[in-house]
DOSE-187933 format. One record per residue: residue number from 1; residue in three letters; chain; x, y, z of N, C-alpha, C, O in turn. Coordinates in steps of 0.001 Angstrom, whole numbers. Layout:
// residues N
[NUM "ala" "A" [X Y Z] [X Y Z] [X Y Z] [X Y Z]];
...
This chain:
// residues 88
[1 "unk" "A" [-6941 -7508 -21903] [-6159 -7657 -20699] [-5000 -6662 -20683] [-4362 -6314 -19689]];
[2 "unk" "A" [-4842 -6283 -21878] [-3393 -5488 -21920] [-4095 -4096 -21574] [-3203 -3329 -21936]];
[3 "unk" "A" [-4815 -3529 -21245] [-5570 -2161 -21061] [-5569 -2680 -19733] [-4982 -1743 -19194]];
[4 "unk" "A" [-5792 -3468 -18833] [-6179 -3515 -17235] [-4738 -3435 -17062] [-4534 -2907 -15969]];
[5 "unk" "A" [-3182 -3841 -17896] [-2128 -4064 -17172] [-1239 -2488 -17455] [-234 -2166 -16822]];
[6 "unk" "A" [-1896 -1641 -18558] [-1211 -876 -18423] [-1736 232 -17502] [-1098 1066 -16860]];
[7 "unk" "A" [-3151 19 -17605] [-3793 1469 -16450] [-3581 1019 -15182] [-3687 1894 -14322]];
[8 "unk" "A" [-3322 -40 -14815] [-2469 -781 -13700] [-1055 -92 -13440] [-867 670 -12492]];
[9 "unk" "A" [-262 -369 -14199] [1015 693 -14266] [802 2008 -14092] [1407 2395 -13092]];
[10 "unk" "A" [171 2909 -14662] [-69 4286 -14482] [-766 4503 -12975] [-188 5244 -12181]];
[11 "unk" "A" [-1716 4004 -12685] [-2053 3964 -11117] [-771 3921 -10219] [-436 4853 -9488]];
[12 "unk" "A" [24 2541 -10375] [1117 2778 -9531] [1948 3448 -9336] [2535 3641 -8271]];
[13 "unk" "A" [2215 4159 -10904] [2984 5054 -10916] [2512 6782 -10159] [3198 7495 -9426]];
[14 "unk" "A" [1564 6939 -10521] [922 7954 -9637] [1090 7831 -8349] [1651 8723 -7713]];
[15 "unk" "A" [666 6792 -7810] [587 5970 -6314] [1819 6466 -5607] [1810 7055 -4526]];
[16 "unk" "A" [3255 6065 -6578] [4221 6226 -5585] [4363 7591 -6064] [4431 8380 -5122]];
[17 "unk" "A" [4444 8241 -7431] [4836 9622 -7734] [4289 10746 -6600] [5145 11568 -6273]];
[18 "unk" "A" [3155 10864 -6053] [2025 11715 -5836] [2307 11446 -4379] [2170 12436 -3660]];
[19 "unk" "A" [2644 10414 -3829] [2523 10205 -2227] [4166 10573 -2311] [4342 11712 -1878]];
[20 "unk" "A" [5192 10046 -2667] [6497 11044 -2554] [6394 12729 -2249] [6691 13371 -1242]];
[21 "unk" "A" [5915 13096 -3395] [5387 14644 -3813] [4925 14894 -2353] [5532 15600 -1547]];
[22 "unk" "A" [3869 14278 -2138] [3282 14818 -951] [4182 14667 539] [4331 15600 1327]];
[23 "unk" "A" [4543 13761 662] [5198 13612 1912] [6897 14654 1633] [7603 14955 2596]];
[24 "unk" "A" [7251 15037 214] [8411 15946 576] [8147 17207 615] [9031 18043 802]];
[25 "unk" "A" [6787 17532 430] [6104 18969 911] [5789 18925 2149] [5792 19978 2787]];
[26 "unk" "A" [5469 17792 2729] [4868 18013 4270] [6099 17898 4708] [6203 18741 5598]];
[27 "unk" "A" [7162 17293 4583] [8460 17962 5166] [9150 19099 5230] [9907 19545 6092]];
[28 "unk" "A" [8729 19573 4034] [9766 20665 3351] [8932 21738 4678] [9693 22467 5314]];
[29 "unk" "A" [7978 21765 4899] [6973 22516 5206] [7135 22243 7288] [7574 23071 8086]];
[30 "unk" "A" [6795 21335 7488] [7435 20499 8995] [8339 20808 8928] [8320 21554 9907]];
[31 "unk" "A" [9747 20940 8369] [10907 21277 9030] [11230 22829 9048] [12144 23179 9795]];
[32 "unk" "A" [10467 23955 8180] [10492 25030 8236] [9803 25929 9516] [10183 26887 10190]];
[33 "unk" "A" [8975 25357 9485] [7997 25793 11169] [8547 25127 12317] [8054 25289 13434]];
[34 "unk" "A" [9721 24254 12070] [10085 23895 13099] [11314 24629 13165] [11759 24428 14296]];
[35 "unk" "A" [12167 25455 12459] [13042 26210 12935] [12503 27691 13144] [13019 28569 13836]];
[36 "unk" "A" [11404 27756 12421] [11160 29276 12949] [10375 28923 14803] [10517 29708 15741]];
[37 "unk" "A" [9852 28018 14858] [9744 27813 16143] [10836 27917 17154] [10910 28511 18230]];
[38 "unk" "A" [11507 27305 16612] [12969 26950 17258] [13599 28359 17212] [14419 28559 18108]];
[39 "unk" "A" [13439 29110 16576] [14142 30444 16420] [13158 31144 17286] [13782 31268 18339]];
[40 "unk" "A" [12106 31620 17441] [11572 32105 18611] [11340 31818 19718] [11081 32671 20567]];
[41 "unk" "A" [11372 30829 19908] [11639 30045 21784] [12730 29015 21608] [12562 27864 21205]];
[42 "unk" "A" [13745 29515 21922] [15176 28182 21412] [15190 27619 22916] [16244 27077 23250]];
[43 "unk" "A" [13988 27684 24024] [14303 26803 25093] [13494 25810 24690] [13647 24689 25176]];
[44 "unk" "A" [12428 26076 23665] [11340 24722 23514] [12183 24361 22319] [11356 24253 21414]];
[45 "unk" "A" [13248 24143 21875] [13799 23316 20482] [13804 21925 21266] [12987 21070 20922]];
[46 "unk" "A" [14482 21729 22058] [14294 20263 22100] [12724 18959 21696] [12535 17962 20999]];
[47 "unk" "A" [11691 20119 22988] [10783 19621 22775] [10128 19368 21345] [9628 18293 21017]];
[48 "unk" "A" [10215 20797 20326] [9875 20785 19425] [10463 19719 18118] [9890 19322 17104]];
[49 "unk" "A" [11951 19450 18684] [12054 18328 18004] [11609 16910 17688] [11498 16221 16674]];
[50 "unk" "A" [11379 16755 19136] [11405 15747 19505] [9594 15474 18925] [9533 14429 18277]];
[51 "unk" "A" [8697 15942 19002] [7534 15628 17908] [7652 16177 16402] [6843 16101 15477]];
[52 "unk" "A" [9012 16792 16471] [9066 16810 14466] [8790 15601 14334] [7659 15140 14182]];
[53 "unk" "A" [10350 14685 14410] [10729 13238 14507] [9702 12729 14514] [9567 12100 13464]];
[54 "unk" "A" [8654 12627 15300] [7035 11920 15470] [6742 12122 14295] [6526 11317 13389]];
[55 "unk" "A" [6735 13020 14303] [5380 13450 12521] [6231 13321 11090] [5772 13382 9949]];
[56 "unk" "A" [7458 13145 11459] [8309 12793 10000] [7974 11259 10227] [7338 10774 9292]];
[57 "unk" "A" [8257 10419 11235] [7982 9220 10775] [6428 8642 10512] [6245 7511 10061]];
[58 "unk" "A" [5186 9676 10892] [4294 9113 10485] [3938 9817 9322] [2766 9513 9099]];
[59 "unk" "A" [4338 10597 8468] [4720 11262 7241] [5177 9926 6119] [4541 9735 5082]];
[60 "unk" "A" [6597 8911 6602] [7163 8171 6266] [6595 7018 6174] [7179 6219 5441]];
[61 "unk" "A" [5594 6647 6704] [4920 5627 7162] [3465 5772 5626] [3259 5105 4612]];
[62 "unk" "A" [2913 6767 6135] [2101 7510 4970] [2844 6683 3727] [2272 5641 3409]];
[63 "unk" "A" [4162 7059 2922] [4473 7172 1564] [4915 5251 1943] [4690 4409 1074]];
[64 "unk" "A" [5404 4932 3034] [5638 3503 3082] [4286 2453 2680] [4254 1363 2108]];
[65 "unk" "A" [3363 3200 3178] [1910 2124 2557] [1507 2479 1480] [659 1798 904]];
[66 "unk" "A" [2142 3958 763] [1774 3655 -262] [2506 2973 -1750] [2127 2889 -2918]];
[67 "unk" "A" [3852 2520 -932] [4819 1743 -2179] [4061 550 -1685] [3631 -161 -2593]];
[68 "unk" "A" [3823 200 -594] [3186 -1436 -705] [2084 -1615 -1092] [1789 -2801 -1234]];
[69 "unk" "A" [1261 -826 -1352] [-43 -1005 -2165] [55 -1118 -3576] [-637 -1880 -4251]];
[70 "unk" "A" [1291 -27 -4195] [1625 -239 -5767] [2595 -940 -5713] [3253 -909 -6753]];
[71 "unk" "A" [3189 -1915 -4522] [3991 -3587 -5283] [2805 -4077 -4913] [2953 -4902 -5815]];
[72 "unk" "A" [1619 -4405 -4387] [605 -5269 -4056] [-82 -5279 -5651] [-465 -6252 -6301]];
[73 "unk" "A" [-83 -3772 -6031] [-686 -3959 -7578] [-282 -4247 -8423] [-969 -4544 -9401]];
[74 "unk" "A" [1245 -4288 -8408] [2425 -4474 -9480] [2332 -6087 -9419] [1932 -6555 -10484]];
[75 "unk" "A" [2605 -7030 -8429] [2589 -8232 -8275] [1650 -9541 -8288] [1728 -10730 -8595]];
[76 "unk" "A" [604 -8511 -7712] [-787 -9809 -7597] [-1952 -8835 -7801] [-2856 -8483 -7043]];
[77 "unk" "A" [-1702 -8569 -8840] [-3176 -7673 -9428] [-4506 -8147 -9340] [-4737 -9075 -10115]];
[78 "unk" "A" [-5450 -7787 -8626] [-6548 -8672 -8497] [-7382 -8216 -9238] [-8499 -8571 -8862]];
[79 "unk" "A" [-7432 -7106 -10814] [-7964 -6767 -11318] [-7838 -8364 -12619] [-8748 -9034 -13106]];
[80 "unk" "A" [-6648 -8447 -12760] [-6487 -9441 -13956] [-7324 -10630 -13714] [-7716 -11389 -14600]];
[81 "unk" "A" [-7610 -10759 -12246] [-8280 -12433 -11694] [-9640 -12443 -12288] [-10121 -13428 -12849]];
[82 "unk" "A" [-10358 -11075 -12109] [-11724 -10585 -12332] [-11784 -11039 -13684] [-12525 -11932 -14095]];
[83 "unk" "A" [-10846 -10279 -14450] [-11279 -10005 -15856] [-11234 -11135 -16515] [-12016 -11251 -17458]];
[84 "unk" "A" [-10178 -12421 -16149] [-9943 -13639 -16632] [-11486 -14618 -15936] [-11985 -15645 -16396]];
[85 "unk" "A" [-11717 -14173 -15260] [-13528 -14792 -14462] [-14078 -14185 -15381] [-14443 -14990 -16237]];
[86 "unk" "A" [-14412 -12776 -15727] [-15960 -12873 -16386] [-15498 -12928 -17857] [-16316 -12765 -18762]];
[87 "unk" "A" [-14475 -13107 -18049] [-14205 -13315 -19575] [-14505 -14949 -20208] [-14687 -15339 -21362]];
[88 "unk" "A" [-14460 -15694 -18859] [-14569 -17196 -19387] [-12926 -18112 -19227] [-12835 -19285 -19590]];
């Protein structure tokens, strides 16, 4: 059981490490094309903001399901239920 709880930990830890990582590159990256946009047509900045904001929060949303999937695994592991069933 102690092997399902620690590769349990390392999953989560990836989980949130790797979806952070990713969502501060798709920012880093989204907010750079949005000023060079903004720097070549500074009459469309508004507009162009105004769907950054869109895509940062579904960016945010992205790394938000993935902390609730690693507290869903951290808390009520449904791997341990299995293993305590076919173990007897």
């Amino acid at each position: 059981m102690e092997h399902v709880i620690g590769s349990t930990a390392i999953a989560v830890a990836l989980l949130i490490g790797l979806g952070a990582l990713g969502v501060g590159i798709g920012m880093g990256l989204l907010g750079g094309k949005f000023l060079e946009g903004a720097a070549r047509q500074p009459e469309l900045a508004a507009d162009l903001q105004t769907k950054m904001f869109i895509v940062v929060a579904l960016l945010d949303a992205v790394a938000m399901i993935g902390v609730g999937i690693a507290l869903f695994f951290t808390f009520a592991n449904p791997f341990i239920g299995q293993l305590q069933n076919a173990g007897g």
